[in-house]
KOLMIZA-277340 format. One line per 3 residues: number of its first residue (from 1); for each residue x, y negated, z negated of C-alpha. Coordinates in Angstrom, 2 decimals. Example, Ala and Ser with C-alpha at 12.3 -4.5 7.8 and 13.67 -1.06 7.14 Angstrom:
KOLMIZA-277340
1	12.30/4.50/-7.80 | 13.67/1.06/-7.14 .
//
This chain:
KOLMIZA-277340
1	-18.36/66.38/57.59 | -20.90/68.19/55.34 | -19.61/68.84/51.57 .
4	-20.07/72.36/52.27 | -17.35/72.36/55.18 | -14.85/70.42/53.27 .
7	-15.51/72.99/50.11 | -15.20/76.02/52.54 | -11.98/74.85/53.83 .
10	-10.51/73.63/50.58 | -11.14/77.56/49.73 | -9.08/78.74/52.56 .
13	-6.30/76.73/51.71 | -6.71/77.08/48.05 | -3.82/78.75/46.00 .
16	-2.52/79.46/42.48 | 0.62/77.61/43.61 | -0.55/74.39/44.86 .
19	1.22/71.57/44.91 | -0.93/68.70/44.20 | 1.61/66.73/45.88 .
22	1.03/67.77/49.54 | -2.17/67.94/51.28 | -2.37/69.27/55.20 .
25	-4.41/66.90/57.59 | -7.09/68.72/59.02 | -9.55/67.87/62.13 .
28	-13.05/69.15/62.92 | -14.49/68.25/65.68 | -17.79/69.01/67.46 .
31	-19.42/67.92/70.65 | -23.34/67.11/70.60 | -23.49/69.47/67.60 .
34	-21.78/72.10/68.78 | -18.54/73.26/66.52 | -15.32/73.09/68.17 .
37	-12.14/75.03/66.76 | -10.82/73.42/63.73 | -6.58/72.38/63.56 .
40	-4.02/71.29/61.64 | -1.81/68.47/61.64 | 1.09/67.64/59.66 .
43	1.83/68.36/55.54 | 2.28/65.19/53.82 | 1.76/63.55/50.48 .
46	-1.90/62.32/49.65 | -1.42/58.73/50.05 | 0.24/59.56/53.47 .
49	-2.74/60.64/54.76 | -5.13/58.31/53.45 | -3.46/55.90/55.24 .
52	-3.36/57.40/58.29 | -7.01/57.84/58.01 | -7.50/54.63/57.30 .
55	-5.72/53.38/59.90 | -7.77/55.45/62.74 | -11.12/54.15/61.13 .
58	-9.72/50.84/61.29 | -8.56/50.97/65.32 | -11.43/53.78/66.23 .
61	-13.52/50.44/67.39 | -11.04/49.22/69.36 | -11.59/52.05/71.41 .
64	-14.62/52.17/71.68 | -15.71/54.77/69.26 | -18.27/54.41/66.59 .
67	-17.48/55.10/63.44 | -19.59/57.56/61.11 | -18.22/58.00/57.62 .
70	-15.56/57.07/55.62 | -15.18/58.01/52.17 | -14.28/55.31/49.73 .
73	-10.19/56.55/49.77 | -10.06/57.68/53.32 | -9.34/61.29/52.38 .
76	-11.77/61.65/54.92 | -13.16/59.55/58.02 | -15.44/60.48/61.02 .
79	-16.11/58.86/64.65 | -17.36/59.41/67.44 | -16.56/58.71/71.15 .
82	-19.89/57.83/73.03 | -18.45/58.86/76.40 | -17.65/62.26/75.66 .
85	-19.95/63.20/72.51 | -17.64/64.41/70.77 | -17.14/63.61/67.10 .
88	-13.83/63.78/64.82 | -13.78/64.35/61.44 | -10.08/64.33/59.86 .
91	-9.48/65.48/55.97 | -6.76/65.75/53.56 | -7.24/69.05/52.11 .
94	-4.55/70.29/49.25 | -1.79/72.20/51.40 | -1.47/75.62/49.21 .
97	2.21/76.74/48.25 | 3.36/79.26/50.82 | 3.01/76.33/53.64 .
100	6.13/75.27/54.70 | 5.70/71.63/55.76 | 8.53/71.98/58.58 .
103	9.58/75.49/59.09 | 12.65/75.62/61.42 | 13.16/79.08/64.31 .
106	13.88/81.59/64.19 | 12.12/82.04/61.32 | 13.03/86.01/61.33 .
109	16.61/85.92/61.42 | 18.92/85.81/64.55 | 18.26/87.57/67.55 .
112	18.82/91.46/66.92 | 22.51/91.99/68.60 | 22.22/95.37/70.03 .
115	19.84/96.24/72.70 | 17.45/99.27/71.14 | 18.71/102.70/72.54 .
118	16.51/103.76/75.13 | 14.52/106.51/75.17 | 12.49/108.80/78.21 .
121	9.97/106.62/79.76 | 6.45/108.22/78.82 | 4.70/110.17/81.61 .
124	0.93/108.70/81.31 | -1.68/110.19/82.02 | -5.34/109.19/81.86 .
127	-4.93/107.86/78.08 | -2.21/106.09/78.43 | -2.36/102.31/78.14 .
130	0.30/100.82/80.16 | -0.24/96.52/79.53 | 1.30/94.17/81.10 .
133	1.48/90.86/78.47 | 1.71/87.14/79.93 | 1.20/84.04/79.06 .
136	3.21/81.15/76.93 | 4.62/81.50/72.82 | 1.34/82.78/71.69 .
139	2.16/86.07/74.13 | 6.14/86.00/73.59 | 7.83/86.49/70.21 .
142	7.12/83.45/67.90 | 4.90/85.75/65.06 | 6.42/84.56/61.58 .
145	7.83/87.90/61.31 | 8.53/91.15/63.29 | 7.16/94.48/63.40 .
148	8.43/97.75/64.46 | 5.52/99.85/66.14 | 4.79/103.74/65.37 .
151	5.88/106.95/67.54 | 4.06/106.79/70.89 | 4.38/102.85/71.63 .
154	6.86/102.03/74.05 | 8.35/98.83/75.98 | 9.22/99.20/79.68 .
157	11.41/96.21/80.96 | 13.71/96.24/84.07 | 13.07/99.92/84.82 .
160	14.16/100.92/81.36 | 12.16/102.58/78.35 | 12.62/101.69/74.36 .
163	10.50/102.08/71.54 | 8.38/99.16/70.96 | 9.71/96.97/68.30 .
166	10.21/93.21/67.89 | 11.35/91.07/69.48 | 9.86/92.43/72.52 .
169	12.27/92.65/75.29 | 11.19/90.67/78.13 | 9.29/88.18/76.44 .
172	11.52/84.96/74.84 | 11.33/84.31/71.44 | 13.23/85.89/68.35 .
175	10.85/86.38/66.37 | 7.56/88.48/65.94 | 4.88/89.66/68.69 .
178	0.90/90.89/68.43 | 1.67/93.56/70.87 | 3.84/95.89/68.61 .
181	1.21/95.63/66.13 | -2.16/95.80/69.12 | -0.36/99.37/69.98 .
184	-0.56/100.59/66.34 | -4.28/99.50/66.27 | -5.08/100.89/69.57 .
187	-3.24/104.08/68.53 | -4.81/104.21/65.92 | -8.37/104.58/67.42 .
190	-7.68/108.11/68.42 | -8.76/106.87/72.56 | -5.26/106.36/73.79 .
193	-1.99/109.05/73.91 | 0.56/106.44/75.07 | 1.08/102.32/74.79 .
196	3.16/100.94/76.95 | 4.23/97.49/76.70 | 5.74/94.80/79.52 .
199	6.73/91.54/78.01 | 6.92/88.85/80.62 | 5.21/85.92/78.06 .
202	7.47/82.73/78.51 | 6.78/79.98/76.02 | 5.54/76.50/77.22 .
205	5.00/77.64/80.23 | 2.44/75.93/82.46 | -0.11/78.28/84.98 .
208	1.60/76.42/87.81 | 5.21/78.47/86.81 | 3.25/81.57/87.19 .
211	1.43/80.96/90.45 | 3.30/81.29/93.66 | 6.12/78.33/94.03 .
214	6.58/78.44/90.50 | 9.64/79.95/88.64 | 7.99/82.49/87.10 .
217	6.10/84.30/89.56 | 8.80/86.38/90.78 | 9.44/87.66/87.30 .
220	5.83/88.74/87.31 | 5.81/90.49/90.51 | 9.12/92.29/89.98 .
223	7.28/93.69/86.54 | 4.58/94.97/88.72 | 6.43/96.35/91.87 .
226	9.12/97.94/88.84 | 6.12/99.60/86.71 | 4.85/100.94/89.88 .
229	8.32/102.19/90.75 | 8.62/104.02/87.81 | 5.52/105.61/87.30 .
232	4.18/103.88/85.03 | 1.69/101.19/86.79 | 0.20/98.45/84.61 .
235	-3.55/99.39/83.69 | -4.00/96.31/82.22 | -2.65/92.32/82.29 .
238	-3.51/90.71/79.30 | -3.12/86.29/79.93 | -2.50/84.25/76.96 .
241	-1.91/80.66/78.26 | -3.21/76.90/78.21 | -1.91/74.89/75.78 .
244	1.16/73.59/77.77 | -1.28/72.56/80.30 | -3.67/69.89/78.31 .
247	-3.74/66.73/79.59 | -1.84/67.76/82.62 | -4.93/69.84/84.82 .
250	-8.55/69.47/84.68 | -10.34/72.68/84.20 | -11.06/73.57/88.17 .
253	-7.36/72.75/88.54 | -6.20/75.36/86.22 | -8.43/77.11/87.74 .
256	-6.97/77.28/91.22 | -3.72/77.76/90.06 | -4.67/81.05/87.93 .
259	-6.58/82.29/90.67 | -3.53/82.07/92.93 | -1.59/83.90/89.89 .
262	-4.00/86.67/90.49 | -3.80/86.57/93.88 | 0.04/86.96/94.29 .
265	0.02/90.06/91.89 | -3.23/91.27/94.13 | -0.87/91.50/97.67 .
268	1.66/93.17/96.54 | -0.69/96.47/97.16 | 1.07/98.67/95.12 .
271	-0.47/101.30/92.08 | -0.93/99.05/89.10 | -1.63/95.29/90.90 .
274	-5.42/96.43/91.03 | -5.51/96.23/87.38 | -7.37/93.70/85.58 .
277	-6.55/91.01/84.32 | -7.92/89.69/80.81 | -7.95/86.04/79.74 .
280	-8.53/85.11/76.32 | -9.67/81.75/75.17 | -6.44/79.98/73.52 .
283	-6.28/76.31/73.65 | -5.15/74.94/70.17 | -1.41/74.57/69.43 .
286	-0.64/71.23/66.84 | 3.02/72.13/65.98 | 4.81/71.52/62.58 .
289	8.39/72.00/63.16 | 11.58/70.98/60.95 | 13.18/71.12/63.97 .
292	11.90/67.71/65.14 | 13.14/64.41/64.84 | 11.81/61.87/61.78 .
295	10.55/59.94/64.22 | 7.99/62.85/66.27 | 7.09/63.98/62.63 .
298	6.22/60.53/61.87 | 3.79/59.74/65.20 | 2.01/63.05/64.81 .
301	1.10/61.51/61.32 | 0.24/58.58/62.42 | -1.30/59.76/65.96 .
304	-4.07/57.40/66.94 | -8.02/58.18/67.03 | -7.56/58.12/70.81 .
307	-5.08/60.90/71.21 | -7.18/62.85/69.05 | -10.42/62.35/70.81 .
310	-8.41/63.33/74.08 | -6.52/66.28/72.61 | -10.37/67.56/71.92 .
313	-11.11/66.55/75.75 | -8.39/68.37/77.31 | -9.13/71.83/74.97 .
316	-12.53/71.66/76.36 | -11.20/71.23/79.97 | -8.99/74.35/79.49 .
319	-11.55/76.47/77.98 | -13.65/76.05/80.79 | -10.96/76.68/82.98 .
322	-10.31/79.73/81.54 | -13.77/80.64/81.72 | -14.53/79.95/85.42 .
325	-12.06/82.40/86.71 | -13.72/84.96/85.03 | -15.73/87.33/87.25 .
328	-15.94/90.45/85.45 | -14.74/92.53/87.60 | -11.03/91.99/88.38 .
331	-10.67/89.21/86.10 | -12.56/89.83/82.71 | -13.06/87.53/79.41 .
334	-10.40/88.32/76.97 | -10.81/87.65/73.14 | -11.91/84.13/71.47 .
337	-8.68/83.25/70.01 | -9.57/79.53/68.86 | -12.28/80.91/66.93 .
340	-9.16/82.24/64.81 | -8.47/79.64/61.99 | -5.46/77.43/61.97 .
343	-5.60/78.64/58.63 | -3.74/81.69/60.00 | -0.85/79.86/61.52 .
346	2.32/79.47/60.09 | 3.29/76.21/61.71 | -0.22/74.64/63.17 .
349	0.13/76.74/66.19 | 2.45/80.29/66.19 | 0.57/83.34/64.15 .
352	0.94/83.90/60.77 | 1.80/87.63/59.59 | -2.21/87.76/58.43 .
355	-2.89/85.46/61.79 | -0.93/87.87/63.74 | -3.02/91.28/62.46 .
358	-6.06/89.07/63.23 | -5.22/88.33/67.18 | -4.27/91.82/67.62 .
361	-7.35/92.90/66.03 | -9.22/91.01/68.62 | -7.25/92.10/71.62 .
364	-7.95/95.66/70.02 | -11.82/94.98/69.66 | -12.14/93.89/73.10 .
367	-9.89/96.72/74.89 | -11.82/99.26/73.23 | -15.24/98.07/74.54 .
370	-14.09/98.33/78.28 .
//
């Protein structure tokens, strides 16, 4: 890793309260040159992670991987795997003091009690947004905090209307969402009268619960066929999902699956399952979590150079997979949303409030240039 890298992402993660104590492991990676999204690992103490670095650099050979650099500490080591090109570089950068090394959920508080009242559904017309939101945690409600959208953003869930606020009804999760804050932002813009929003994100869920078979596609058509019922058919299916399937499908398997996803949703021939569907490019997801055992916490410290070479292998897979079922026609690109930092991640993997801003903003940017 160049000494300009490893300055530019001590600056991101520099703060007037750091605690020189804690450092975050952090992985680059690239592939024949080519940059591929940066994560986070786990918030230990220095000496922690020299060790672990030390002890991939050590057993990278064994598996066959050359490698490159190590500093003279370890606060740093990179190798490569000849078989897939790609090349690992992981750090110990100072962890600044508004990390917490294991947050625990629901981060936001529990679970609002009461149902919002609901209100009159919105009668669209040909500026309202009406978006139907699917995918796994990054779609659902796991932003580190909630937001309450403005007058003229609404959520629509089992035939029912309520303003849009966190969490979003429909969607698991107790905490925050993108969506409340994508309607303010779209809003905003002056283009659109009305934002209606249909939570259906489950989190960890695999493409093979959506397609048909799977325990989640009748949830999905039921939000269709009930949008349409109600006058208020989806103009727009926005897919946020991958990460639970690494390792588990290659990328023409993933593939096939979303394809049948879109497929389903297509026969149901009623107003709104036209509407395109928009997949962005989310693969990374390396969780801290105080809710985990001593033990897990320990062996993602200590994860070997060959489960980190893989982890890259299996990203790669899915981001091809969610590129090859895009046609631009009924299935467009959505946003880049690995080329947002982990930096803006509360736990390795769930938004941030900054992180959060940042994916809507993208979802926003790339809506608006339909």
């Amino acid at each position: 890793m160049s000494r300009i890298l490893i300055g530019l992402i001590v600056c991101v993660f520099a703060s007037t309260s750091v605690r020189a104590e804690n450092v975050i492991q952090y992985i680059t990676a690239s592939q024949q040159g080519v940059s591929l999204p940066s994560s986070t690992n786990q918030v230990i103490d220095l000496v922690t992670c020299m060790s672990a670095n030390q002890a991939n650099a050590q057993s990278a050979p064994s598996f066959g991987y050359v490698v490159d650099e190590a500093s003279a500490n370890f606060s740093s080591v990179t190798y490569t795997d000849p078989a897939s090109k790609i090349t690992v570089t992981q750090n110990c950068v100072p962890a600044p003091g508004w990390i917490n090394p294991l947050p625990k959920r629901p981060l936001s508080g529990a679970r609002i009690p009461l149902v919002p009242a609901q209100v009159a559904c919105p009668k669209p017309t040909a500026s309202t947004l009406v978006l139907l939101t699917l995918g796994q945690s990054h779609a659902a409600n796991n932003v580190e905090s909630r937001y309450t959208s403005g007058p003229k953003a609404f959520i629509f869930s089992d035939g029912n209307c309520y303003p849009l606020a966190d969490p979003g009804i429909g969607a698991d999760g107790d905490d925050g969402s993108i969506w409340s804050r994508l309607a303010d932002m779209l809003l905003a813009t002056g283009r659109y009268d009305q934002i209606v929003v249909s939570p259906a994100a489950q989190s960890d869920s695999s493409v093979k619960q959506w397609a048909p078979g799977g325990n989640i596609n009748a949830r999905l058509l039921d939000k269709v066929r009930k949008a349409a019922a109600n006058g208020l058919p989806v103009t727009h299916m926005l897919w946020d999902q991958g990460t639970a399937d690494a390792g588990t499908l290659n990328a023409s398997q993933w593939r096939d699956y979303f394809l049948s996803v879109v497929g389903s949703v297509r026969a149901l021939n009623v107003p709104g399952s036209d509407a395109p569907f928009f997949v962005a490019r989310h693969t990374r997801c390396n969780i801290r979590s105080g809710n985990m055992s001593p033990q897990q916490i320990n062996d993602l410290i200590f994860q070997g150079p060959d489960k980190i070479i893989k982890s890259e292998v299996w990203k790669q897979a899915l981001r091809l997979g969610q590129q090859l079922v895009v046609n631009g026609r009924d299935v467009r690109e959505g946003p880049n949303l690995d080329a947002i930092g982990p930096e803006y991640t509360f736990d390795g993997c769930h938004q941030s409030r900054i992180g959060a801003l940042l994916h809507a903003k993208a979802w926003r940017d790339l809506l608006t240039a339909q």
